[in-house]
Backbone bond lengths (Angstrom), bond angles and torsions (degrees), N, CA, C in turn:
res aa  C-N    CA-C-N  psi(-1)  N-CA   C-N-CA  omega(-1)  CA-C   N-CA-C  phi
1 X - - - 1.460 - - 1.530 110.09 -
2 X 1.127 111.48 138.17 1.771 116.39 151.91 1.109 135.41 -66.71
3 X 1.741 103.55 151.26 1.321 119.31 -159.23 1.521 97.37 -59.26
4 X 1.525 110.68 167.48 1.806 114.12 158.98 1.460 109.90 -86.84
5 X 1.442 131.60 163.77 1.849 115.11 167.59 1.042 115.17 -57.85
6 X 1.917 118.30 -34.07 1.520 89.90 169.82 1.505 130.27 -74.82
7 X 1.089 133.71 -22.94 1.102 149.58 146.94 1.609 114.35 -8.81
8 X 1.761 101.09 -82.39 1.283 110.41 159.56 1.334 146.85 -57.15
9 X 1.708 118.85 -18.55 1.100 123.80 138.34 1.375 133.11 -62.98
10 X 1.333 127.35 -3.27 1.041 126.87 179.82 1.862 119.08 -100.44
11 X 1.765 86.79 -32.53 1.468 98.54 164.45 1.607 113.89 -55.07
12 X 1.065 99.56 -50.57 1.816 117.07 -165.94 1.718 84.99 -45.98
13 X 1.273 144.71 -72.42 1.140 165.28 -108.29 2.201 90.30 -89.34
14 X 1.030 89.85 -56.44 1.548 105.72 -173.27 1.860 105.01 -95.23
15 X 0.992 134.43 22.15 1.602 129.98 168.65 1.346 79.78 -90.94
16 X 1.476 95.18 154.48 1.539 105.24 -170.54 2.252 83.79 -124.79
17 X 1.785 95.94 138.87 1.734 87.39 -165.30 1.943 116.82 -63.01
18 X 1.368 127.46 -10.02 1.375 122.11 151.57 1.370 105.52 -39.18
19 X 1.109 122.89 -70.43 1.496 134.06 -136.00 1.848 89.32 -92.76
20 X 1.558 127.04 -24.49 1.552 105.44 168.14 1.717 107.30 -84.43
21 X 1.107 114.11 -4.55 1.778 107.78 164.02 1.112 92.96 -97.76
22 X 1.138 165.40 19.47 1.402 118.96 121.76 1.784 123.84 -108.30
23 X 1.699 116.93 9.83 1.441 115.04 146.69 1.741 111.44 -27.79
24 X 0.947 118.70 -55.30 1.350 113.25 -150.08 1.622 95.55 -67.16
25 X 1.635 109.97 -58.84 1.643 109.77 -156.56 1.409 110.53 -44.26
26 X 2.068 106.48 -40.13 1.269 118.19 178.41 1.778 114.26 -51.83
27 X 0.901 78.90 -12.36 1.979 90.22 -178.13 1.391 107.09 -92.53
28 X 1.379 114.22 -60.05 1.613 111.28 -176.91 1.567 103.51 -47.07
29 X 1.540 114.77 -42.15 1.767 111.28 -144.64 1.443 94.36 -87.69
30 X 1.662 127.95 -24.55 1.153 125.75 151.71 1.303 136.56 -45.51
31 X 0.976 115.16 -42.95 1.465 137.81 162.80 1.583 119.96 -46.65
32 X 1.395 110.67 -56.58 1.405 106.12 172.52 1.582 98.50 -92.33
33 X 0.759 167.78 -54.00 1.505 150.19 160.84 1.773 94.10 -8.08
34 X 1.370 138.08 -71.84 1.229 134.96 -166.93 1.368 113.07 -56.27
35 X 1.690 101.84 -37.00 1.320 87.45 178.28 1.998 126.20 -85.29
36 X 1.160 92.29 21.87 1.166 97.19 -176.59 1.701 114.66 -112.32
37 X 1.413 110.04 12.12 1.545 134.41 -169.58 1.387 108.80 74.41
38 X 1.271 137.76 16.92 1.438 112.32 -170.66 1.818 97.60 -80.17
39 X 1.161 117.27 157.28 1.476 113.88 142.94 1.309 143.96 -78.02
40 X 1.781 89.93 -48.31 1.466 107.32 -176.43 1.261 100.32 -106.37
41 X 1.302 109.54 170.92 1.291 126.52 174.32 1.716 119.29 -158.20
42 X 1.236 104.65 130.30 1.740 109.42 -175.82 1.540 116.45 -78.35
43 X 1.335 141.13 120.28 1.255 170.33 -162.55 2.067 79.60 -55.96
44 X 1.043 122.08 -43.34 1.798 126.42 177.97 1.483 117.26 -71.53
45 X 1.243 97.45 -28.65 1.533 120.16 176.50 1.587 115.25 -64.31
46 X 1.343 92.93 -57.32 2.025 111.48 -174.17 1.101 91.40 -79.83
47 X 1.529 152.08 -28.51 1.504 136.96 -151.12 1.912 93.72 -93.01
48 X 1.472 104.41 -38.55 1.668 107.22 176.82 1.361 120.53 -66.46
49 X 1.571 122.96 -40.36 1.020 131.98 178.85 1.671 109.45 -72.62
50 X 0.945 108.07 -10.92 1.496 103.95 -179.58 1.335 125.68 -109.54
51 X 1.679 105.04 -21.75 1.276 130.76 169.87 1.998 91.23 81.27
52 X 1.475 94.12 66.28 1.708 92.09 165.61 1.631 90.64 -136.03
53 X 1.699 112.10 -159.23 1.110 144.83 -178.56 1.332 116.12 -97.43
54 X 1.230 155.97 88.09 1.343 159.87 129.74 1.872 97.55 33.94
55 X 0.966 132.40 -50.97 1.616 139.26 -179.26 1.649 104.07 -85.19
56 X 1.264 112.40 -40.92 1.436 110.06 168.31 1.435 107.81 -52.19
57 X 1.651 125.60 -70.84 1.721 122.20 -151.46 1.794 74.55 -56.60
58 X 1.440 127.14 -87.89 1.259 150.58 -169.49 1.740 90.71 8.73
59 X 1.592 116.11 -76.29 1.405 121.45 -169.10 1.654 104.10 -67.48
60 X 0.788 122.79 8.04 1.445 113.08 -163.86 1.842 93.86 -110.98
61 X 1.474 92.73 -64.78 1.413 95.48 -179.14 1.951 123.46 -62.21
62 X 1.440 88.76 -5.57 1.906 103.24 165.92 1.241 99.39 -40.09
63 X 1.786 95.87 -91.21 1.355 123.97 -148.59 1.521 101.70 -54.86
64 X 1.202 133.19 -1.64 1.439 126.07 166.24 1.999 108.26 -83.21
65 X 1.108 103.91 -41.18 1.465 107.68 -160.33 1.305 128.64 120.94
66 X 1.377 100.07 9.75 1.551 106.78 -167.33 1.722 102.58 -92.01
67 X 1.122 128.05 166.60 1.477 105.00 -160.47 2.092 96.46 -170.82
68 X 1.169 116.94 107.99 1.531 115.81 -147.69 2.162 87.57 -100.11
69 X 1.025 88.74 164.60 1.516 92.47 -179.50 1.316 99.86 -115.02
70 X 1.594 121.73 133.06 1.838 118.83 159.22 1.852 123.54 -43.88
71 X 1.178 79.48 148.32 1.641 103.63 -153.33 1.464 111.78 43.37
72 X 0.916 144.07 16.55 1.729 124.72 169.49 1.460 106.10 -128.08
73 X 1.765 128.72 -16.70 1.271 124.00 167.16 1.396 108.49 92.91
74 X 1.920 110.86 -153.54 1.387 98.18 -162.75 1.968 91.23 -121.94
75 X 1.258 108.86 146.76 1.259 142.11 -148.97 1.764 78.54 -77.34
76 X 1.641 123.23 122.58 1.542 110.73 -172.94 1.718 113.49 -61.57
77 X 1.987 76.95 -52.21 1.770 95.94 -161.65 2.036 94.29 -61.22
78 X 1.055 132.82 -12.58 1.473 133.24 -167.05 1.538 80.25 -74.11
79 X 1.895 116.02 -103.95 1.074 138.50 160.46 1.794 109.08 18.46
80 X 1.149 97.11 -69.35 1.534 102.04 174.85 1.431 136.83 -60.19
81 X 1.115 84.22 -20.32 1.930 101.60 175.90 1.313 105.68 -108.16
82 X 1.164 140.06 -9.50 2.008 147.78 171.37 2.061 93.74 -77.02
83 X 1.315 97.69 -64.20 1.622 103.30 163.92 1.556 110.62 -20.94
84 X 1.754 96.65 -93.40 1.355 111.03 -172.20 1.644 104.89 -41.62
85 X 0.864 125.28 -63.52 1.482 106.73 177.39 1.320 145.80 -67.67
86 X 1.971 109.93 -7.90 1.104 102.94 169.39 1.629 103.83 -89.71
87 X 1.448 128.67 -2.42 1.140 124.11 -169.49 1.882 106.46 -97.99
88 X 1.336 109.05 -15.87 1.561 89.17 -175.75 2.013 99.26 127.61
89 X 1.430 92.89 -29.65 1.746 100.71 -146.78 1.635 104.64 -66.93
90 X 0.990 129.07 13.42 1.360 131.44 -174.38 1.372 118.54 -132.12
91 X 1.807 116.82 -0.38 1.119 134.84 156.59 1.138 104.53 -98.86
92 X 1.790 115.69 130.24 2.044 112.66 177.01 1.516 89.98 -64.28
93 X 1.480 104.97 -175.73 1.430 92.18 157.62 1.910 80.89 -173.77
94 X 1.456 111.35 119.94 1.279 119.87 175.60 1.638 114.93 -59.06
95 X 1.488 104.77 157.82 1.407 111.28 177.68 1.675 109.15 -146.43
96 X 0.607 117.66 -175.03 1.846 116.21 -171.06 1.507 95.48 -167.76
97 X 1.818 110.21 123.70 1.725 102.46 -164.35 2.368 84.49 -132.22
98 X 1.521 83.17 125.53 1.623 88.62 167.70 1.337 104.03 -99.36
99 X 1.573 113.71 148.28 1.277 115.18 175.95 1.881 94.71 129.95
100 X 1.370 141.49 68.27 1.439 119.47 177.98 1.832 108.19 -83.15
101 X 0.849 121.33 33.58 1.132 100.19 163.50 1.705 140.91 -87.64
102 X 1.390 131.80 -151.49 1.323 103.72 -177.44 1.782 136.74 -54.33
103 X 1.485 81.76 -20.32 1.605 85.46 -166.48 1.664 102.98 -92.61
104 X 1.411 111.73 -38.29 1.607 119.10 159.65 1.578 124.83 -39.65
105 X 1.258 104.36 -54.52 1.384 108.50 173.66 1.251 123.32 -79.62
106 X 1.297 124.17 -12.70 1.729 133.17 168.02 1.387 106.27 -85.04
107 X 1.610 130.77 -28.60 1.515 124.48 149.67 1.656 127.16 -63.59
108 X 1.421 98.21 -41.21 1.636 100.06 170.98 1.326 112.33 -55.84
109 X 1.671 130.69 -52.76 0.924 128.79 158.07 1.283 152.32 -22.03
110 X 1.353 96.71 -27.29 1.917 103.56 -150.27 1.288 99.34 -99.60
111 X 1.523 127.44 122.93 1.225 145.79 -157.07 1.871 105.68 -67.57
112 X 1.693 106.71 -40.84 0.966 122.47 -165.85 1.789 125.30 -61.06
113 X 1.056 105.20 -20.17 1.683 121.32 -177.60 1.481 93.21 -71.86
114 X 1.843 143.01 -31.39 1.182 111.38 142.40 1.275 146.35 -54.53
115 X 1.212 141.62 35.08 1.359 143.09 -160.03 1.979 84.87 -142.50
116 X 0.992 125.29 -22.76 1.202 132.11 -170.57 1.730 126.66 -127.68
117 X 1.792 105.06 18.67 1.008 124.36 162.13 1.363 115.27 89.64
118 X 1.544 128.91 6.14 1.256 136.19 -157.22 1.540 118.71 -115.61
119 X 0.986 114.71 107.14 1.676 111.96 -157.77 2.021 106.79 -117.52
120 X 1.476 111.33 89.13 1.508 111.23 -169.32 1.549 90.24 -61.46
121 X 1.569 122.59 119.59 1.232 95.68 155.71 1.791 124.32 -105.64
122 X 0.698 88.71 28.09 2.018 99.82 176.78 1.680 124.28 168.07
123 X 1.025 127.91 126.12 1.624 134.91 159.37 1.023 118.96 -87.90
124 X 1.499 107.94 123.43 1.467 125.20 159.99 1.626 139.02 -86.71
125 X 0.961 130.13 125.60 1.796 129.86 179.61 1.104 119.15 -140.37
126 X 1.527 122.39 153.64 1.530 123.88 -175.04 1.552 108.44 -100.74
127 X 1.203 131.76 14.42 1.301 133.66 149.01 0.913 133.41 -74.20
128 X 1.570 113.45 114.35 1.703 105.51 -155.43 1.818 128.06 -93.41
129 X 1.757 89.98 25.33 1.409 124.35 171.43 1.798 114.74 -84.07
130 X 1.378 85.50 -20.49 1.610 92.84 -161.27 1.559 98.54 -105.46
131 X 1.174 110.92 -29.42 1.575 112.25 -154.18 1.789 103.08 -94.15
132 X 1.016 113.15 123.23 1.441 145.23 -155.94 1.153 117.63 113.39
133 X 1.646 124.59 -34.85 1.476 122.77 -151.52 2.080 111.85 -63.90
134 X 1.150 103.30 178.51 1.518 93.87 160.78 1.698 108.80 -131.00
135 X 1.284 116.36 -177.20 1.393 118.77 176.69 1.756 99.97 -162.10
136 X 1.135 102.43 114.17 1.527 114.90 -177.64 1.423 115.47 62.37
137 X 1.746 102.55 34.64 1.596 82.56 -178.47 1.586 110.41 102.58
138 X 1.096 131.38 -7.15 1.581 122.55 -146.01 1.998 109.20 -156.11
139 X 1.078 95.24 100.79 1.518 107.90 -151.10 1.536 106.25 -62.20
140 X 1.008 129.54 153.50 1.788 167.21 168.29 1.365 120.72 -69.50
141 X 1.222 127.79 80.98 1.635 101.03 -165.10 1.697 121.57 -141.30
142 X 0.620 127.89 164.79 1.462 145.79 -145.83 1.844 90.56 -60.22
143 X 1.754 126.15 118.33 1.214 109.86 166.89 1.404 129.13 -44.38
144 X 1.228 121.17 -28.97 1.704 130.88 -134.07 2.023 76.23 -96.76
145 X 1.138 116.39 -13.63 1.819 129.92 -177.51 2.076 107.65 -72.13
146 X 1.769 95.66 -35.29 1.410 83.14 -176.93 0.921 128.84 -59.05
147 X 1.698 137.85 -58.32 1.152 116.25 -162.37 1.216 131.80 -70.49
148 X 1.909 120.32 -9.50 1.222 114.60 173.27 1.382 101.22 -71.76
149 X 2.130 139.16 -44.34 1.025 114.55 171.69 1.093 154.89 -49.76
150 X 1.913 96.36 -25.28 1.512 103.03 -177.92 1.732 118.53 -92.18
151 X 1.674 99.44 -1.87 1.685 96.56 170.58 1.828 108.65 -97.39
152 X 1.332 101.23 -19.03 1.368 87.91 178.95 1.412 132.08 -80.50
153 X 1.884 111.38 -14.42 1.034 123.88 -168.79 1.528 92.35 -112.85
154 X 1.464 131.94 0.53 1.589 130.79 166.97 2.092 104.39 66.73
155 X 1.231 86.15 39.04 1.467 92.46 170.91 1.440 120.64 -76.87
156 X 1.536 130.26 101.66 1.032 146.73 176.86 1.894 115.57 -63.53
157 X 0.883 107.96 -17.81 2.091 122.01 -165.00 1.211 108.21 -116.67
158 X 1.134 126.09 135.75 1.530 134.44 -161.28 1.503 99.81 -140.21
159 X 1.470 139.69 135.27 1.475 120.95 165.45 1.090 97.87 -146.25
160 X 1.833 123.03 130.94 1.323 155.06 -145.46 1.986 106.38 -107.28
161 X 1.498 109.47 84.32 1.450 93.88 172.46 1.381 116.24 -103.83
162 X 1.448 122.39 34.98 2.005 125.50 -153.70 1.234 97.71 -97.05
163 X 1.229 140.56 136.43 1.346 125.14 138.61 2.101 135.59 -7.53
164 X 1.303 87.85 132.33 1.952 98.57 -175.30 1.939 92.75 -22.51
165 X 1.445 108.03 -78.88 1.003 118.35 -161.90 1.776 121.57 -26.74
166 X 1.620 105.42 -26.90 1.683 109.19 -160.56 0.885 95.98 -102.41
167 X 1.435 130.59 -29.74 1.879 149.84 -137.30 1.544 82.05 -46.25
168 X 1.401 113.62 -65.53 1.548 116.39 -130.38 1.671 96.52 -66.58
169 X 1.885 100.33 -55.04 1.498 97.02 -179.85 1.634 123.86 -46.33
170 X 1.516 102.91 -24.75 1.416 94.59 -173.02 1.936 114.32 -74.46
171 X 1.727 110.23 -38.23 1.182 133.07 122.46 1.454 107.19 20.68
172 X 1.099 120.36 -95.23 1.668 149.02 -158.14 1.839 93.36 -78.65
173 X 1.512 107.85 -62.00 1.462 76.44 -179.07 1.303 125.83 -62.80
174 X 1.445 134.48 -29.41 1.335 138.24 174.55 1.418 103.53 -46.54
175 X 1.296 129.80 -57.85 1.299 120.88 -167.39 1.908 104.97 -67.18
176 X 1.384 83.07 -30.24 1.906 67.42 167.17 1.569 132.84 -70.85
177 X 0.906 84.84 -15.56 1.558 90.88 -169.46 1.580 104.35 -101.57
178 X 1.175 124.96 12.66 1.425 135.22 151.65 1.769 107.67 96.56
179 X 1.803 116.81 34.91 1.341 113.20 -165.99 1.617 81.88 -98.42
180 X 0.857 124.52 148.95 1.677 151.04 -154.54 1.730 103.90 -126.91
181 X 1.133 135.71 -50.26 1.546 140.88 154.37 1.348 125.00 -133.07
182 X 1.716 77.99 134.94 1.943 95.52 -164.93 1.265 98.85 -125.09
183 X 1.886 99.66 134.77 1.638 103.90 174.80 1.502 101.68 -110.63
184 X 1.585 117.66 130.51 1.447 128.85 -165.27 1.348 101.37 -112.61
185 X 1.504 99.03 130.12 1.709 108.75 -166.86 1.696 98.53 -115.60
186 X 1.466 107.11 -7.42 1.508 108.41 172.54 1.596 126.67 -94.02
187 X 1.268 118.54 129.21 1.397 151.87 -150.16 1.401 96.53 -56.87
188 X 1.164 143.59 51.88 1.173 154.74 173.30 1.987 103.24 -170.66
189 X 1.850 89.89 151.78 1.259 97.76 -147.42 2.164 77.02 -103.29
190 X 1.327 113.04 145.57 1.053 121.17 -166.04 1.855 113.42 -131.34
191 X 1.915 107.20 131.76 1.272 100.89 -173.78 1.577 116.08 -121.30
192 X 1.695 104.80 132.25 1.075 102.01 -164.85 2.069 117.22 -120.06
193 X 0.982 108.10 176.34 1.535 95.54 -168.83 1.474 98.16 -59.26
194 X 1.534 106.81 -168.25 1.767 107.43 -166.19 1.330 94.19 -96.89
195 X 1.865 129.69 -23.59 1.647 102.51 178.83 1.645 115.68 -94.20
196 X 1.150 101.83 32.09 1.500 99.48 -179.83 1.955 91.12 -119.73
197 X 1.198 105.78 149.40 1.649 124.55 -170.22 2.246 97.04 -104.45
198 X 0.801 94.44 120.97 1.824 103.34 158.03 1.238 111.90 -126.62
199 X 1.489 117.14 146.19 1.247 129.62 145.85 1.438 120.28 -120.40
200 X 1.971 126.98 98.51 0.843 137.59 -169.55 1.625 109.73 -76.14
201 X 1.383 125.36 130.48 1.251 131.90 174.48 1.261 123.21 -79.65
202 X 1.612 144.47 103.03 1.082 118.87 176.21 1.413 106.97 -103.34
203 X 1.295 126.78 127.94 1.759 136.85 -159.76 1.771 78.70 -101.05
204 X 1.232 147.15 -70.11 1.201 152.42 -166.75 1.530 101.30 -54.86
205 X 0.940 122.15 -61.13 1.511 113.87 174.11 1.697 117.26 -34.99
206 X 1.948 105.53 -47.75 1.424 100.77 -142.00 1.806 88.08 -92.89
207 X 1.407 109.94 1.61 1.549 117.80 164.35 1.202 117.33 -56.06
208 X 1.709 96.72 -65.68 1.452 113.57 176.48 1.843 134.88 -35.27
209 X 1.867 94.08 -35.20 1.637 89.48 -177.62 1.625 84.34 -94.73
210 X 1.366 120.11 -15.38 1.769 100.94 175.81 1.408 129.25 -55.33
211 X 1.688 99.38 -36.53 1.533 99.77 177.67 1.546 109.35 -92.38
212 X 1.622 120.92 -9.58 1.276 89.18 176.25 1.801 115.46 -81.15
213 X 1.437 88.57 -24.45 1.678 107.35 -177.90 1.764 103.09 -43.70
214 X 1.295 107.87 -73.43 1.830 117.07 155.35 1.312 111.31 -17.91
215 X 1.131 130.26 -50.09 1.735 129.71 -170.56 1.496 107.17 -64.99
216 X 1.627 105.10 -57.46 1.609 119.43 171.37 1.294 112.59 -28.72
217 X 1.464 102.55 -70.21 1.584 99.42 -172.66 1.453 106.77 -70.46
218 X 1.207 140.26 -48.12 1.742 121.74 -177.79 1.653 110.00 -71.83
219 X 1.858 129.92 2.11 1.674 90.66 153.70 1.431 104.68 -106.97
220 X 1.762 128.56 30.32 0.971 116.16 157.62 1.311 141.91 -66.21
């Protein structure tokens, strides 16, 4: 059975952020496990396939509610829905992303942020090449447009694809316009008051342990 909201608000409260980066994978690898007909699945099973610890999935998949029975394991389609709800993923929840350029418009795009509760509903830019256009359906529009959209439609999610240089201003208007958590996809690390939530992306960083990681294995 599924959690209640209070339930799930309470989970949210006590996930510790290790263990909500890896909610999700436990979700993806669940996912194709389902789609492959299994039902069940063994807590030894998911820890190999994932390359964890048997006590790791175990504590992880706790604090959701998910809860496996001896010898038969944890119920997928159950498991999967304790997830989705301690993570958010079964509430939409709108977002509004400035920045259309390549990497903006390949997020506006991407079908997949529904499966995980995330619904872009429009990009904004001050290029007046860009602004009217659409891309998948999903309109382009004039910055100086956000904040009446994002207070009228009570958009809480903000996502940052502009260059270092704009980040911050764009930054500042979001918080004006009443967006509460912003995920920043621009190459500068960004600071915001304490009741507003960010998650800053560093793509250069997660290069950095890629190529040294790469080195490891070739002077092995």
């Amino acid at each position: 059975m599924g959690n209640s909201p209070k339930d799930n608000a309470q989970n949210i409260v006590k996930i510790s952020r290790p263990t909500l980066r890896r909610l999700p994978l436990y979700y993806q690898y669940l996912k194709r496990e389902q789609a492959l007909g299994r039902e069940f699945i063994s807590c030894t099973s998911i820890a190999e396939g994932m390359g964890l610890t048997s006590i790791q999935v175990r504590k992880d998949l706790q604090v959701t509610g998910a809860v496996g029975k001896p010898k038969v394991g944890y119920h997928i389609g159950a498991a999967i829905t304790s997830i989705e709800e301690s993570l958010g993923y079964n509430n939409t929840k709108d977002a509004l992303l400035v920045g259309a350029g390549h990497l903006g418009l390949a997020l506006l795009g991407y079908e997949g942020f529904a499966d995980y509760g995330l619904n872009i509903v429009a990009a904004f830019d001050k290029d007046p090449a860009k602004i009217g256009t659409q891309y998948r359906g999903k309109n382009v529009l004039d910055i100086a447009k956000f904040p009446d959209l994002a207070k009228r439609l009570n958009v809480q999610i903000g996502i940052i694809t502009v260059p270092s240089a704009q980040a911050m201003d764009v930054c500042n208007l979001m918080i004006e316009s009443g967006i509460r958590a912003i995920w920043n996809f621009a190459p500068v690390h960004l600071v915001v008051p304490e009741d507003v939530i960010i998650q800053n992306e560093n793509m250069a960083a997660s290069l950095s342990i890629l190529s040294q990681e790469l080195l490891k294995v070739k002077q092995k």
